[in-house]
VOGU-3710 file (C-alpha; in Angstrom, 3 decimals, decimal comma):
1> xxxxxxxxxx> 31,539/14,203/310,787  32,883/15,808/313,662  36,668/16,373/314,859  37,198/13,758/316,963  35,514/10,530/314,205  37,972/12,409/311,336  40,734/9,333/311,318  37,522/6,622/311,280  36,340/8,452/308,068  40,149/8,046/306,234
11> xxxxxxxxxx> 40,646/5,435/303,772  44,554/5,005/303,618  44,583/3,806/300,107  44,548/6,430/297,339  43,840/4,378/294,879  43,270/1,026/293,444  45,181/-0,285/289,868  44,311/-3,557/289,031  43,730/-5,038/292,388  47,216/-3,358/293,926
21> xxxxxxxxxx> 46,690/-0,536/296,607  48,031/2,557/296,193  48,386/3,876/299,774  48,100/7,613/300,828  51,546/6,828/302,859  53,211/5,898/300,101  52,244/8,550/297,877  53,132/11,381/301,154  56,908/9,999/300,704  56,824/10,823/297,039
31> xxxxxxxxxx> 55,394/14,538/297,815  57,650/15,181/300,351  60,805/13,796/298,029  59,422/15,930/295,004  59,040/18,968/297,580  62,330/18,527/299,111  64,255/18,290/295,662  62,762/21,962/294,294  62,816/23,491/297,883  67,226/22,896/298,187
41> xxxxxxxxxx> 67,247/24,209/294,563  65,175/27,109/295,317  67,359/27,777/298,390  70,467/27,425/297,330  69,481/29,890/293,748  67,775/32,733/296,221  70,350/32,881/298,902  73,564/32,609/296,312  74,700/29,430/298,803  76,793/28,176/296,340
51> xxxxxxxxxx> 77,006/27,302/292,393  75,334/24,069/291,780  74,446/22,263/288,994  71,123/20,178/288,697  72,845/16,821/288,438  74,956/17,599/291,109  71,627/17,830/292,900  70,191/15,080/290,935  72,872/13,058/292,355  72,775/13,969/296,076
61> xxxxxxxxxx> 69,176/13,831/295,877  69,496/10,000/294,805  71,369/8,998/297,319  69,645/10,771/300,201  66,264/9,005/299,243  67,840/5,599/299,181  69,180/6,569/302,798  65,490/7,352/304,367  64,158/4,113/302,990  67,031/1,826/303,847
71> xxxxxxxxxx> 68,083/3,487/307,185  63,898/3,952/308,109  63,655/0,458/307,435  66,479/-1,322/308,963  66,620/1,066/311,448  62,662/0,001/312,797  64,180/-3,877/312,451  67,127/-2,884/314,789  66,156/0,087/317,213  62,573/-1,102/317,557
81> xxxxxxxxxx> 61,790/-5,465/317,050  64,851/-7,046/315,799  64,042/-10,366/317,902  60,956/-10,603/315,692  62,775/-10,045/312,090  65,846/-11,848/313,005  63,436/-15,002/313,242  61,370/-13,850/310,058  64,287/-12,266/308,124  61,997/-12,037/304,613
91> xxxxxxxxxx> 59,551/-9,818/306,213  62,260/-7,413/306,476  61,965/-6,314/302,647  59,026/-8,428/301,229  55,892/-6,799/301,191  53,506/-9,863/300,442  52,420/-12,207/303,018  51,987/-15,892/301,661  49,602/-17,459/305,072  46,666/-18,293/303,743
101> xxxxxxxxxx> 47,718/-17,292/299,955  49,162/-14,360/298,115  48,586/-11,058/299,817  49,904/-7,659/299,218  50,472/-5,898/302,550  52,529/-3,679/302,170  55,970/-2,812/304,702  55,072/-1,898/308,140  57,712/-0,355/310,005  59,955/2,683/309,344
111> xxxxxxxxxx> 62,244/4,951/312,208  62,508/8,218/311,879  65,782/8,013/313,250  67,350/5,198/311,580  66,298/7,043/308,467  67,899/10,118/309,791  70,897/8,767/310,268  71,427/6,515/306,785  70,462/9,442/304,856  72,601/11,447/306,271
121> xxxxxxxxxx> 75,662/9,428/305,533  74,327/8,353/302,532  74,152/12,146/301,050  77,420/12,953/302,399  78,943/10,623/300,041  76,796/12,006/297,145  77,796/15,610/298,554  81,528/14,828/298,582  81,425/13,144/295,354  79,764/15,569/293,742
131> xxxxxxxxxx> 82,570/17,769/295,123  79,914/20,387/296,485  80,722/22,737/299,585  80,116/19,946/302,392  78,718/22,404/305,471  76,686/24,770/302,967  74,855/21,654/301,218  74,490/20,002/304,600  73,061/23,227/306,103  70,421/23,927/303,430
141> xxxxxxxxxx> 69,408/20,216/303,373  68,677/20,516/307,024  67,007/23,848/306,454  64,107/21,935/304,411  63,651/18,913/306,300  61,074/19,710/308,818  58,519/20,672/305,679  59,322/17,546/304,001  59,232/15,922/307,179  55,141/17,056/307,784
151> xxxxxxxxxx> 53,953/14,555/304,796  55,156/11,530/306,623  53,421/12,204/309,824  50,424/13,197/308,068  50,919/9,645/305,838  50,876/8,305/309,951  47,595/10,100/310,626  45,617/8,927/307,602  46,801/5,302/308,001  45,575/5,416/311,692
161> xxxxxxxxxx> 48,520/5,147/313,356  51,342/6,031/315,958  48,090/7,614/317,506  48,337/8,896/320,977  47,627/7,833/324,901  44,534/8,004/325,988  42,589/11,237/326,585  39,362/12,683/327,448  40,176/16,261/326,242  38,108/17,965/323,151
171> xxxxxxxxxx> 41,113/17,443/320,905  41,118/13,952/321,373  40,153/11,589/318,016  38,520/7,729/317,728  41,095/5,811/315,962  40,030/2,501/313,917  37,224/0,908/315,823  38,672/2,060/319,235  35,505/3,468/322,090  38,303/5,988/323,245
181> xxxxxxxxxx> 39,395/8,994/322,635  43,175/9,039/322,172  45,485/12,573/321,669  46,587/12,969/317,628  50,209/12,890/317,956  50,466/12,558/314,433  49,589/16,231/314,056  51,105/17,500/317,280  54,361/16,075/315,343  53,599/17,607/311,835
191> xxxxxxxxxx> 52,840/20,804/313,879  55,438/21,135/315,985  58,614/19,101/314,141  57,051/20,421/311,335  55,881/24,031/310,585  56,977/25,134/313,958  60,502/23,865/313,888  60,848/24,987/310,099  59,630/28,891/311,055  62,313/28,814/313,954
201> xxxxxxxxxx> 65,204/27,486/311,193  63,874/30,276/308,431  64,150/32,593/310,917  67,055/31,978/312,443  68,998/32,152/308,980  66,661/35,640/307,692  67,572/37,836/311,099  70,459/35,544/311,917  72,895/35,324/309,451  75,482/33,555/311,731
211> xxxxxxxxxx> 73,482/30,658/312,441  73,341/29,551/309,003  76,435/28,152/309,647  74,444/25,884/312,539  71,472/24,749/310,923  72,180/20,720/311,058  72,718/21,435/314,748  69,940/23,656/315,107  68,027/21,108/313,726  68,988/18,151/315,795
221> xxxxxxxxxx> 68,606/20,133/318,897  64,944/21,554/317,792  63,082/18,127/316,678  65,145/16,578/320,000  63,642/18,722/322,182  60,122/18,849/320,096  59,931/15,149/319,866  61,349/14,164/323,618  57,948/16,095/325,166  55,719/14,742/321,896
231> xxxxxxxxxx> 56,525/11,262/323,526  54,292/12,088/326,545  51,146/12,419/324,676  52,042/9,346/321,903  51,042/5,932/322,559  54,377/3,855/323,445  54,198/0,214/322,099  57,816/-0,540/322,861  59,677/-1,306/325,996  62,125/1,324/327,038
241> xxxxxxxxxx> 65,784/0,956/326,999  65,771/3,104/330,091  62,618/3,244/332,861  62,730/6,626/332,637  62,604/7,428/328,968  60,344/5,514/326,204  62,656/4,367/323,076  61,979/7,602/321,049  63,132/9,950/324,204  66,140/8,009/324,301
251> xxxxxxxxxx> 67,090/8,478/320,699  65,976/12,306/320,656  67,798/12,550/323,963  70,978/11,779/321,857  70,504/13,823/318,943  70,176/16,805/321,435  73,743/16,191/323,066  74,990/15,309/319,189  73,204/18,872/318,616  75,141/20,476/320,951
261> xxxxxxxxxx> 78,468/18,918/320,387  77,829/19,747/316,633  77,148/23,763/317,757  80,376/23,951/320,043  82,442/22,019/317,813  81,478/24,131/314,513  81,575/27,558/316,561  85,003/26,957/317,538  86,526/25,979/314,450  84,689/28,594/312,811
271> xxxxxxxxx> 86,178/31,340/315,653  89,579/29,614/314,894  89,525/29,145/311,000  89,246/31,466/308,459  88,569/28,848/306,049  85,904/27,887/308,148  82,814/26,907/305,238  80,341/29,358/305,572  76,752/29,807/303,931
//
């Protein structure tokens, strides 16, 4: 088996239990959840962020996984084919196809962005309610995400998809039952939204103690700028919303600026507050 025939030699199921699949995808979003949960609690203990109790994390925890799902799903049904689901509006949550018979297919579709953004609401009710320092829970959270992040692209590569523009470069792989070689933006996006991004953050907040105060923003601006020049090598099966930008440059073009706003915004209230929350 050489580099390039790796993805043809994947299965993406796991596992089978009595005739139901157990995909590798699935099982990456339950690693990176599991992963996510200890590495805020470890975080938060070793850097004396604030006290916090493990229901309190229980709870925030809760209702920041509900967010990914709901907000990746609906937000793939809005941002990326809402003509199709609007006219198939079952497909949106049922995971069984009925043409032909019963068949378990799983749901295809999530948005990294809409899951972004619905989790991030979603946990700042849980963080409020839980009546937990708002900035210093939001920071840390943010501080983990790019290694939790790194499962689901690598639950992407194994399932063979969100593969890459063509290429006739040595890193290039054979997807499915494709002739041609295509680039593996799944792991350029692991890589560098991933580990890379995450060693920037850590860092940042070790030799930087000031920015710990900016990590959400850091954040934002880092997998913007990471993702917007990702987009270049990865296959686009969309239409634009501009000409000049494919649908995931758009939406990374915006978290930037929202990056940047959130930087300027929190430095100057910081500057002009001494009650300003601080990590």
């Amino acid at each position: 088996m050489s580099w390039s025939t790796i993805p043809q030699h994947l299965d993406p199921t796991a596992i089978t239990i009595f005739n139901f699949p157990v995909r590798w995808y699935g099982l990456m979003y339950l690693i990176a959840f599991f992963l996510g949960y200890h590495l805020i609690w470890y975080f938060t203990n070793k850097y004396k962020i604030q006290p916090m109790k493990r229901e309190q994390l229980d709870s925030v925890m809760t209702w920041l996984i509900a967010g990914v799902l709901l907000g990746a799903r609906l937000g793939y049904v809005f941002l990326y084919d809402f003509g199709y689901y609007i006219s198939n509006p079952l497909k949106i949550i049922l995971p069984f196809s009925f043409d032909g018979g019963f068949h378990f297919t799983g749901i295809s579709g999530m948005s990294y962005h809409g899951g972004l953004l619905c989790s991030f609401l979603m946990a700042s009710y849980a963080i409020k309610k839980q009546k937990l320092d708002y900035w210093k829970t939001v920071n840390t959270i943010f501080m983990v995400v790019p290694l939790v992040y790194t499962f689901g692209r690598l639950g992407n590569f194994i399932n063979g998809e969100l593969y890459g523009r063509i290429t006739d470069s040595a890193i290039g792989m054979y997807f499915g039952n494709q002739s041609v070689l295509r680039h593996p933006s799944q792991l350029y996006e692991m890589c560098f939204e991933g580990f890379v991004l995450f060693g920037i953050i850590y860092l940042f907040w070790n030799f930087v103690p000031k920015t710990r105060n900016h990590v959400m923003a850091l954040y934002l601006i880092g997998y913007g700028i990471a993702r917007y020049f990702i987009e270049f090598f990865r296959e686009e099966t969309h239409d634009p919303l501009i000409s000049i930008m494919t649908r995931g440059q758009a939406f990374c073009a915006i978290m930037i600026l929202c990056g940047i706003a959130l930087w300027i915004t929190r430095t100057i209230l910081c500057n002009t507050n001494p009650n300003c929350s601080r990590p």
